[in-house]
NUKELO-989567 format. One record per residue: residue in one letter; residue number from 1; x, y, z of N, C-alpha, C, O, CB in turn. Coordinates in steps of 0.001 Angstrom, whole numbers, padded with zeros to 6 digits. Each point is the difference from the previous one (the first is absolute). Glycine has a CB too. Layout:
N
+--------+-----+---------+---------+---------+---------+---------+---------+---------+---------+---------+---------+---------+---------+---------+---------+---------+
: residu : num :    n.px :    n.py :    n.pz :   ca.px :   ca.py :   ca.pz :    c.px :    c.py :    c.pz :    o.px :    o.py :    o.pz :   cb.px :   cb.py :   cb.pz :
+--------+-----+---------+---------+---------+---------+---------+---------+---------+---------+---------+---------+---------+---------+---------+---------+---------+
:      a : NUM :       X :       Y :       Z :       X :       Y :       Z :       X :       Y :       Z :       X :       Y :       Z :       X :       Y :       Z :
...
+--------+-----+---------+---------+---------+---------+---------+---------+---------+---------+---------+---------+---------+---------+---------+---------+---------+
//
This chain:
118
+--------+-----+---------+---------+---------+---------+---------+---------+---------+---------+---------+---------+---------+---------+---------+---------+---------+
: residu : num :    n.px :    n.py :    n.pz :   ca.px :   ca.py :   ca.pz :    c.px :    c.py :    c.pz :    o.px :    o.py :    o.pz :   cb.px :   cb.py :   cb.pz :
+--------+-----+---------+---------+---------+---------+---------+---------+---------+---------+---------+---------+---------+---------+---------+---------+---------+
:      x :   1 :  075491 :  124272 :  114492 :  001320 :  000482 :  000316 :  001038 : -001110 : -000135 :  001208 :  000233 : -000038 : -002224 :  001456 :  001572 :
:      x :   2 :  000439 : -003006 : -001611 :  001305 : -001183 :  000126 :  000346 : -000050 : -001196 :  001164 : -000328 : -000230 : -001785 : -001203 :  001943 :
:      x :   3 : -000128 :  001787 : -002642 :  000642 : -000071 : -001374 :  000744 :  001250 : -000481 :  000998 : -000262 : -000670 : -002800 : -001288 :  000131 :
:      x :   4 :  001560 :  002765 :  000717 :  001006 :  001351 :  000074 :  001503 : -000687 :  000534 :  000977 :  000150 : -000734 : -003172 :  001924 :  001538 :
:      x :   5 :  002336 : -002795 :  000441 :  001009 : -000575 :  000593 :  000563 : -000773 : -000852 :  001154 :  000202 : -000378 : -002001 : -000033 :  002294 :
:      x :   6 :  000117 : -001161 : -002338 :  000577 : -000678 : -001042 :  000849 :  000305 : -000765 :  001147 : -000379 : -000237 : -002614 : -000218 :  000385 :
:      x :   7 :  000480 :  001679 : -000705 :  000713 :  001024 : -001721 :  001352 :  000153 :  000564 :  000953 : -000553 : -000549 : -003121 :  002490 : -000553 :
:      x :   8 :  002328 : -001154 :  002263 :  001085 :  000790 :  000441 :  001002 : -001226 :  000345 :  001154 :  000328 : -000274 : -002554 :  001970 :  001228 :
:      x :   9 :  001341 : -003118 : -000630 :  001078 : -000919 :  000579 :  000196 : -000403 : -001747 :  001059 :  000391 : -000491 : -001821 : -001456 :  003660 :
:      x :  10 : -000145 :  000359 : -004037 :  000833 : -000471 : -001241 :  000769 :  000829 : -000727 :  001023 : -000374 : -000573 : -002532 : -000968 :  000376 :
:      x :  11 :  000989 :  002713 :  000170 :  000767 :  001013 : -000538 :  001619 :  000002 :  000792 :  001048 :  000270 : -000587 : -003575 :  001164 :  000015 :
:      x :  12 :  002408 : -001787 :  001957 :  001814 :  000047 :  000405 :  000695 : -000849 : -000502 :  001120 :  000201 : -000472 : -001348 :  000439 :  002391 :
:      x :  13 : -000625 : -002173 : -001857 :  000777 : -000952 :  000112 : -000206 : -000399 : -002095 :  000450 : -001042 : -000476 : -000878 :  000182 :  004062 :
:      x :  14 : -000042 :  001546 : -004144 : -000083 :  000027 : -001470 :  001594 :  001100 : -000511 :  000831 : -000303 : -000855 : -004269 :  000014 :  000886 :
:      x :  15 :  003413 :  001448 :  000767 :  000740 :  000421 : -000997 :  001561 : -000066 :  000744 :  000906 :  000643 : -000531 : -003035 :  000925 : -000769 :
:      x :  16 :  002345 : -002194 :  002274 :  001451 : -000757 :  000123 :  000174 : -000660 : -000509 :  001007 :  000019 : -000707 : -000722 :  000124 :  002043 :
:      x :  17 : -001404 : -001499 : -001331 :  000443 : -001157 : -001216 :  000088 :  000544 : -001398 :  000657 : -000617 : -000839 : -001867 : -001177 :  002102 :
:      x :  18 :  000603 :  002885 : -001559 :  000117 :  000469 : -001414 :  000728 :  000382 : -000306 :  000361 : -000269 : -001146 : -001648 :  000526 :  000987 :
:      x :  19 :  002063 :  000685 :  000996 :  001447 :  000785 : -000508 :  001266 : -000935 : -000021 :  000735 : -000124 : -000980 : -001577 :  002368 :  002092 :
:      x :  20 :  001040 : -003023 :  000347 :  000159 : -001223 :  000224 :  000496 : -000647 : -001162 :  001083 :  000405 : -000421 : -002669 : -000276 :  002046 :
:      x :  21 :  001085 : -000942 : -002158 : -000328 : -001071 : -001052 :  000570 :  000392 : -001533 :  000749 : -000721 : -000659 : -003011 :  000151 :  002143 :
:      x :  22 :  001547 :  002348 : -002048 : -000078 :  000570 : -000379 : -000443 : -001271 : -001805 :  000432 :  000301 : -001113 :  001085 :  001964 :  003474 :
:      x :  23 : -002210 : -003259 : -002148 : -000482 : -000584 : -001442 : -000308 :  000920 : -000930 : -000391 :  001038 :  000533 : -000497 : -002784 :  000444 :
:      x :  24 :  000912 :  001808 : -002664 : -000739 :  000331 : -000502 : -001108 : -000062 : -000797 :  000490 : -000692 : -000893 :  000968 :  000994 :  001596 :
:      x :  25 : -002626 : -000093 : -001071 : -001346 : -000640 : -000343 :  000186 : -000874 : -001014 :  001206 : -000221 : -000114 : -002461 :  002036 :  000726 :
:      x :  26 :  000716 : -002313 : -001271 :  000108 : -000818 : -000872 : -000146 :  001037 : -001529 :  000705 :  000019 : -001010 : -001675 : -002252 :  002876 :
:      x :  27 : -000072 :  002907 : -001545 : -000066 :  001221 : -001248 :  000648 :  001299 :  000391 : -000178 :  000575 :  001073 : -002082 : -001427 : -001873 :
:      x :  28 :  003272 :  001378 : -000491 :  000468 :  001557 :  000278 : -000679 :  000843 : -000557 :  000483 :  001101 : -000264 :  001471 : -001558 :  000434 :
:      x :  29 : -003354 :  000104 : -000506 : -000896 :  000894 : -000365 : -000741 :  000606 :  000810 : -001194 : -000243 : -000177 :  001276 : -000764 : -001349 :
:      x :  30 :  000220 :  001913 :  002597 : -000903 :  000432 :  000910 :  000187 :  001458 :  000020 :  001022 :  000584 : -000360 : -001055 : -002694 :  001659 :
:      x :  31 : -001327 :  002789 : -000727 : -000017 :  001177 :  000311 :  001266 :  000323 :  001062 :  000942 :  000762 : -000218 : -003571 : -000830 : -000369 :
:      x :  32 :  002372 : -000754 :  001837 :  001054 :  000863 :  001052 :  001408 :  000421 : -000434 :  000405 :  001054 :  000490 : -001499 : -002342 :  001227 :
:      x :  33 :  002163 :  000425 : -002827 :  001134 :  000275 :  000150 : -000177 :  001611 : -000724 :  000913 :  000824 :  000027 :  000261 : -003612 :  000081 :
:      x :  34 : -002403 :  003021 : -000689 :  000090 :  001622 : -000539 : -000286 :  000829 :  000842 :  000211 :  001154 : -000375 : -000776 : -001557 : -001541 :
:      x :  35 :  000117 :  000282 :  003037 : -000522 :  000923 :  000942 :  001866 : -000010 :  000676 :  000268 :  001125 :  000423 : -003807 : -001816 :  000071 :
:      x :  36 :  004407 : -000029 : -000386 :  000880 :  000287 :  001178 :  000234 : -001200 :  001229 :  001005 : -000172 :  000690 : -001895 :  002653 : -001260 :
:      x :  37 : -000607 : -003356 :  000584 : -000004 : -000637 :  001434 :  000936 : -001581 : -000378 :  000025 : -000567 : -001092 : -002931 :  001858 :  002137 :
:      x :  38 :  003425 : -001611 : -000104 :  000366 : -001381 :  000452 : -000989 : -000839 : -000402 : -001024 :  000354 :  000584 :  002212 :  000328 :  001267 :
:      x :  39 : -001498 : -002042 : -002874 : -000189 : -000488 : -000657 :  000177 : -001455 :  000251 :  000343 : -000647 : -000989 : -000093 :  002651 :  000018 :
:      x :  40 : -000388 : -002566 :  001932 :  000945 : -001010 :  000281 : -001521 : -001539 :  000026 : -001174 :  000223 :  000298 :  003818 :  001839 :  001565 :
:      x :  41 : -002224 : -003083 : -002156 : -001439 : -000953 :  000049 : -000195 : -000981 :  001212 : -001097 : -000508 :  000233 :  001225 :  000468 : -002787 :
:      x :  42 :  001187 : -000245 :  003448 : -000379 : -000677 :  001332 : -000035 :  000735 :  001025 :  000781 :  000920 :  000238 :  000032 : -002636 : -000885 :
:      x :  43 : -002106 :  001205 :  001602 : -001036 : -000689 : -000021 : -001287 :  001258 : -000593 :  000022 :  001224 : -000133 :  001119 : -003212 :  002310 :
:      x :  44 : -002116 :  000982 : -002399 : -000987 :  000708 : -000861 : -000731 :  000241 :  001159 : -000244 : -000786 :  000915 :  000210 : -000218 : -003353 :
:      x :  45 : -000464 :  002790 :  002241 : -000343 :  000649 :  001235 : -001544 : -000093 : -000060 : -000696 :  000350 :  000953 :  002836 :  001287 : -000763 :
:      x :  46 : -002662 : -002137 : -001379 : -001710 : -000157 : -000333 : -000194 : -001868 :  000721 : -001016 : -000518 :  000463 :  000772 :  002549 : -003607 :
:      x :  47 :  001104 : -002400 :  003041 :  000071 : -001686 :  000845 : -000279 :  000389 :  001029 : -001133 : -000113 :  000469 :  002806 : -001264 : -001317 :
:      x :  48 : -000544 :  002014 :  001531 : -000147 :  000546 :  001425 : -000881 :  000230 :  000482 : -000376 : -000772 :  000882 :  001687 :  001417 : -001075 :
:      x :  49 : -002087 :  000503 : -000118 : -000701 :  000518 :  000472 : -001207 : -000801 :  000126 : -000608 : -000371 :  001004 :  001812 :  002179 : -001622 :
:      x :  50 : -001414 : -001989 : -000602 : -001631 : -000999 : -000316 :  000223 : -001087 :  001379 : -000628 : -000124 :  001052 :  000362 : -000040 : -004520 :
:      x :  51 :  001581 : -000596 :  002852 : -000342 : -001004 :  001253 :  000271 :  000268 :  001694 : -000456 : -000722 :  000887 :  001030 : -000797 : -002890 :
:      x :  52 :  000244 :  002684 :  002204 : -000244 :  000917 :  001590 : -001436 : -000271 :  000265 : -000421 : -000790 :  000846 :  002101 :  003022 : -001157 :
:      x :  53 : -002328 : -001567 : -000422 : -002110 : -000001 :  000362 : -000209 : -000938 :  000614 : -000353 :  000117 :  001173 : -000720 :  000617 : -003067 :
:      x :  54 :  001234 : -002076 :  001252 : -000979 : -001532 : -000219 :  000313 :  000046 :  001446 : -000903 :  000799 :  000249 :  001151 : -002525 : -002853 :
:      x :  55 :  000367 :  001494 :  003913 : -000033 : -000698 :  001211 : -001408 :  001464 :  000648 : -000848 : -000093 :  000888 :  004296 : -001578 : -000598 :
:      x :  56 : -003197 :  002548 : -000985 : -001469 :  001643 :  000765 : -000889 : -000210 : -000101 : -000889 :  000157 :  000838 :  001428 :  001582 : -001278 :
:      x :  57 : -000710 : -002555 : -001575 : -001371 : -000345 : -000757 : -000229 : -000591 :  001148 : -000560 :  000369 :  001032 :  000626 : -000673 : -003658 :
:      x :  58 :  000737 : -001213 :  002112 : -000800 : -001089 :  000633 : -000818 :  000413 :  001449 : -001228 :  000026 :  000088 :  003107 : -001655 : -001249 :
:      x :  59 : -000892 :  001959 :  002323 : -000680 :  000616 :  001088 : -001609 :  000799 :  000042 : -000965 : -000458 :  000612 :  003550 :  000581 : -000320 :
:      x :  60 : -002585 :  001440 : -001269 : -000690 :  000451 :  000040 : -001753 : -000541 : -000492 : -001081 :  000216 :  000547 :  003505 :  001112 : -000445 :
:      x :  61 : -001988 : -002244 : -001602 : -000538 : -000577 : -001231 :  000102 : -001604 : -000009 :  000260 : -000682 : -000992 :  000425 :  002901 : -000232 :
:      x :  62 : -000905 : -002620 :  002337 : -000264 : -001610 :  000060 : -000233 : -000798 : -001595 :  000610 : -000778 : -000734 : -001926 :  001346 :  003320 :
:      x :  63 :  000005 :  000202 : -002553 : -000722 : -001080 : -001273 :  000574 :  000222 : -001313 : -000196 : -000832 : -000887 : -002090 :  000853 :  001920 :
:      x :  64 :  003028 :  001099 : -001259 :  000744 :  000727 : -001010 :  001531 : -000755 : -000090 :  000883 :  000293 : -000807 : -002337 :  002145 :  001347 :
:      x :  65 :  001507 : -003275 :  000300 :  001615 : -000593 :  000310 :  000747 : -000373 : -001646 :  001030 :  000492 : -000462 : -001900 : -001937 :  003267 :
:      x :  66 : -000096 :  000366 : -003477 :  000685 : -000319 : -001032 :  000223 :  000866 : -001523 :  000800 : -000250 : -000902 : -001558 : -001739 :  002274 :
:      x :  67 : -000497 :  003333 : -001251 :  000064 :  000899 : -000504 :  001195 :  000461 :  000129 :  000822 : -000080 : -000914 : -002829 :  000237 :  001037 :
:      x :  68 :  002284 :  000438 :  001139 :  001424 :  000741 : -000177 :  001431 : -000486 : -000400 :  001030 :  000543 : -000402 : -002203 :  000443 :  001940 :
:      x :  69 :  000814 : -002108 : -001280 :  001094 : -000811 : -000227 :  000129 : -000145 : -001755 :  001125 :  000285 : -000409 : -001513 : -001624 :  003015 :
:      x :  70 : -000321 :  001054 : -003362 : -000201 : -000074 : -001651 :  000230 :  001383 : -000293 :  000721 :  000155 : -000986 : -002534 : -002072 :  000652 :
:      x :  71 :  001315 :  003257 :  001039 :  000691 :  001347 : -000465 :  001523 : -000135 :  000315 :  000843 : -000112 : -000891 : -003008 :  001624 :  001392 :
:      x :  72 :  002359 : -001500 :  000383 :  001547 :  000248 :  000581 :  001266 : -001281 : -001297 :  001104 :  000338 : -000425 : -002422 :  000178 :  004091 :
:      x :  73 :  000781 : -001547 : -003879 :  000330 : -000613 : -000987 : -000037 :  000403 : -001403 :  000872 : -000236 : -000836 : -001359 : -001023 :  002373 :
:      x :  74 : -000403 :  001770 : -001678 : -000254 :  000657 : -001347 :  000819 :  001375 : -000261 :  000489 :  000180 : -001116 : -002875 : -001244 :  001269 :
:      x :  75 :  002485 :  001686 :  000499 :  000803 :  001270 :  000382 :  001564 : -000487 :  000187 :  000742 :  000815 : -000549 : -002943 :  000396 :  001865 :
:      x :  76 :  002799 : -002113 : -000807 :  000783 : -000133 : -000412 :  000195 : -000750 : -001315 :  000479 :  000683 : -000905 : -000257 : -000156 :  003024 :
:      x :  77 : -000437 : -001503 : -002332 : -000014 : -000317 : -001701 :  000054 :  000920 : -000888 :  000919 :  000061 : -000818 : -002087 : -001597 :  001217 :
:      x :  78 : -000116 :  002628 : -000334 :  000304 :  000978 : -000645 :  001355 :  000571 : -000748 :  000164 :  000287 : -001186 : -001866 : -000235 :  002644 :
:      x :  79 :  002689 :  000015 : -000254 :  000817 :  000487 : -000270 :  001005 : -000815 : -000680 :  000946 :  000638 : -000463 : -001709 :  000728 :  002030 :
:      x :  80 :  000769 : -002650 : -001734 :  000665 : -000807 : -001025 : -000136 : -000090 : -001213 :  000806 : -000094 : -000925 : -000735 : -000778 :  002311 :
:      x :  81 : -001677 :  000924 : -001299 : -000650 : -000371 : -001591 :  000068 :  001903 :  000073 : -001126 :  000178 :  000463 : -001098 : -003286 : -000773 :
:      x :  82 :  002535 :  003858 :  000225 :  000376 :  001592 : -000894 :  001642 : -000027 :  000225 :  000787 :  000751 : -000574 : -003297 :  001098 :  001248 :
:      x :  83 :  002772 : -002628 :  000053 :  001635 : -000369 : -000471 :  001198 :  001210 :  000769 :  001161 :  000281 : -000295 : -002244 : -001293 : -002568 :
:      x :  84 :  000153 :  001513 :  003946 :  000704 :  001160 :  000792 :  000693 : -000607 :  001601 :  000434 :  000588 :  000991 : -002465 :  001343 : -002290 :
:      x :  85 :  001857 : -003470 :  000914 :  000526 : -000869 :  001177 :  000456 : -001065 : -000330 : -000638 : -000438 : -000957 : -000663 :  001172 :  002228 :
:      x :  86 :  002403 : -001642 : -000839 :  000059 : -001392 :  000076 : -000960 : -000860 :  001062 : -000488 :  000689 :  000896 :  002825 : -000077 : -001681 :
:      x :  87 : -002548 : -001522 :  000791 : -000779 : -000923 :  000654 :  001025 : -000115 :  001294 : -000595 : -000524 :  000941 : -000775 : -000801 : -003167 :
:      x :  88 :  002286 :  001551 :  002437 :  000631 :  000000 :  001335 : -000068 :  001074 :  001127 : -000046 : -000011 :  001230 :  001346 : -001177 : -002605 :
:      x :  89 : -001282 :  002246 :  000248 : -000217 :  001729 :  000759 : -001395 : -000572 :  000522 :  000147 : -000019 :  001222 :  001098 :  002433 : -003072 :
:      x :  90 : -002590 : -002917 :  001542 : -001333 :  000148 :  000079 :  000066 : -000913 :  001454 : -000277 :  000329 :  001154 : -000750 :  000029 : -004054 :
:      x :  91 :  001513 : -001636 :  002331 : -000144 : -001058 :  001348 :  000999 :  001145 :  001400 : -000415 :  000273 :  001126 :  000558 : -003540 : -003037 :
:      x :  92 :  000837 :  003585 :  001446 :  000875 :  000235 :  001660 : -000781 :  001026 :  000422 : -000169 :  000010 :  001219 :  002805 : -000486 : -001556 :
:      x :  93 : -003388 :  001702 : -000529 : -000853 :  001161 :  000397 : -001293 : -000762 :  000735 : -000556 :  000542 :  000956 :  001391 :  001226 : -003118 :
:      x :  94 : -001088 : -002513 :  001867 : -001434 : -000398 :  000275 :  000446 : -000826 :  001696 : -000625 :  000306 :  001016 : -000616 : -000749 : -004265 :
:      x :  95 :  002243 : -000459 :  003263 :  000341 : -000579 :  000961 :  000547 :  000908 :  001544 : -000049 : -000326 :  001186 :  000431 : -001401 : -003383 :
:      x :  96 :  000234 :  003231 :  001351 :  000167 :  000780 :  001185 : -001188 :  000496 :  000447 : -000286 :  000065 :  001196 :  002350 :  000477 : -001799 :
:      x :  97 : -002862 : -000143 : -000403 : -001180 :  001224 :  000295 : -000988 : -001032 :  000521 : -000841 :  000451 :  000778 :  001144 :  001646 : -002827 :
:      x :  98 : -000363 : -003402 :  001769 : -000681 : -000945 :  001280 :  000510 : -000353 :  001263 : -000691 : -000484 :  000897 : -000048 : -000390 : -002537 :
:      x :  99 :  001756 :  001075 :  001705 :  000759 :  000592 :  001620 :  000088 :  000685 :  000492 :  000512 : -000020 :  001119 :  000260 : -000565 : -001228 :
:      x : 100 : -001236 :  001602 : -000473 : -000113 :  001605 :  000292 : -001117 :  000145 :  000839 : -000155 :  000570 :  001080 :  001051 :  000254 : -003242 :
:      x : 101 : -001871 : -001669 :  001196 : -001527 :  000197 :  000659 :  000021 : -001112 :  001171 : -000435 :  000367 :  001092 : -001026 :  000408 : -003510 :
:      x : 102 :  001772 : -001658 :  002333 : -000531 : -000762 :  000945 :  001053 :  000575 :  001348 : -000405 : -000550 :  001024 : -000604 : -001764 : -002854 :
:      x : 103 :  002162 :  003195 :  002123 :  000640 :  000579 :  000698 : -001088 :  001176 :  000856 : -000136 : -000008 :  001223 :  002366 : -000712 : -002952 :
:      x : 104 : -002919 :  001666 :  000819 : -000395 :  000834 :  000204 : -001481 : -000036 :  000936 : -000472 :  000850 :  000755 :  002069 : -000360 : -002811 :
:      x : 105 : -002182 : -002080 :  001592 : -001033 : -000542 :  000409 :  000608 : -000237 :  001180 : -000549 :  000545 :  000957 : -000659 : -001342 : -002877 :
:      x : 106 :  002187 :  000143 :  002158 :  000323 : -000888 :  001231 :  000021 :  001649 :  000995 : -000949 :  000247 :  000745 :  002800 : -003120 : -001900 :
:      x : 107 : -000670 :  003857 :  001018 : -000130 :  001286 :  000826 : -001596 : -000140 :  000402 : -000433 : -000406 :  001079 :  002449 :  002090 : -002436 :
:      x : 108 : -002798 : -001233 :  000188 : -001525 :  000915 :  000229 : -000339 : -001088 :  001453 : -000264 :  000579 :  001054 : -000999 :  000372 : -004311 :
:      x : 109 :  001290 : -002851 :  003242 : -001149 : -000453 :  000858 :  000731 : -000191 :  001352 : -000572 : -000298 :  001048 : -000946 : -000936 : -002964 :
:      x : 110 :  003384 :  001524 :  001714 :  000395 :  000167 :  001119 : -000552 :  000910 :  000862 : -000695 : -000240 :  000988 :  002279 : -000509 : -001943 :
:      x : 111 : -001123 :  002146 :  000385 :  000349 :  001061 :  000822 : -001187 :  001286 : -000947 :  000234 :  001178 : -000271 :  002994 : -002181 :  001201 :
:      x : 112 : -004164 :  000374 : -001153 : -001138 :  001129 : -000891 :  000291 :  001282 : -000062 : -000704 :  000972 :  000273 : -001015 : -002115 :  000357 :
:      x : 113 :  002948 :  001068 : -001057 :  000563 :  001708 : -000143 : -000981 :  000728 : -001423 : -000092 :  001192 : -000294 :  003279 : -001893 :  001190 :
:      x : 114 : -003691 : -000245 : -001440 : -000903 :  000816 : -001275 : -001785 :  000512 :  000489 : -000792 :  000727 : -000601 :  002416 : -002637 : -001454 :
:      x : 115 : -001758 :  001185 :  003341 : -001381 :  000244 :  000414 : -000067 :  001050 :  000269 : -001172 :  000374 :  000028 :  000707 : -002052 :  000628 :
:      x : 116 :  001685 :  002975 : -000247 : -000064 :  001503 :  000514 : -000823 :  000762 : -000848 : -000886 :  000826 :  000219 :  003087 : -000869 :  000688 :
:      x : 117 : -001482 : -000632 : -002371 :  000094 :  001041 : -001096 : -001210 :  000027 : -000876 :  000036 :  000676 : -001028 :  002395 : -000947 :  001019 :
:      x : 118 : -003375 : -000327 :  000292 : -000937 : -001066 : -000622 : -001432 :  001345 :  000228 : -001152 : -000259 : -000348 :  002481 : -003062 :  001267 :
+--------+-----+---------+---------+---------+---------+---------+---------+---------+---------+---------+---------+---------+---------+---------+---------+---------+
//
């Protein structure tokens, strides 16, 4: 459940800074501007997220620590090397969505509001 929390908090604090900011990607070759949706490239919401996890991994997945950490890196890179991000969108996404998590961690060992739901 701490990582559902996660999702949901980067998704708020992703699409203020997104509209916010309103950057545009580096490529105008994309599916979304044909669908209709807002299109915008800061902060990268696949940074986010990946790196939200790493403070849950680590917790849950001790021995897995540096594993997750080389995915969550790789996943964002990703998105540079296909050119649907700048290297700045990736770092500030990755830097919130690791505040995100380690926020969400800090709630759970305060006040174990996730042990109900469990």
């Amino acid at each position: 459940m701490d990582n559902q929390l996660c999702k949901r908090f980067c998704c708020a604090c992703f699409y203020d800074i997104f509209v916010y900011v309103g950057r545009p990607r580096p490529t105008v070759e994309m599916l979304y501007p044909l669908l209709g949706w807002v299109d915008y490239s800061f902060p990268s919401m696949h940074a986010m997220v990946s790196f939200a996890a790493l403070p849950i991994l680590d917790k849950e997945f001790p021995k897995l620590r540096w594993f997750w950490a080389v995915f969550a890196v790789l996943v964002a890179l990703s998105r540079v090397y296909f050119k649907v991000h700048y290297l700045s969108d990736i770092v500030f996404g990755a830097a919130i969505g690791y505040l995100i998590g380690l926020i969400v961690m800090r709630i759970e060992q305060k006040y174990g509001i996730f042990k109900k739901w469990r």
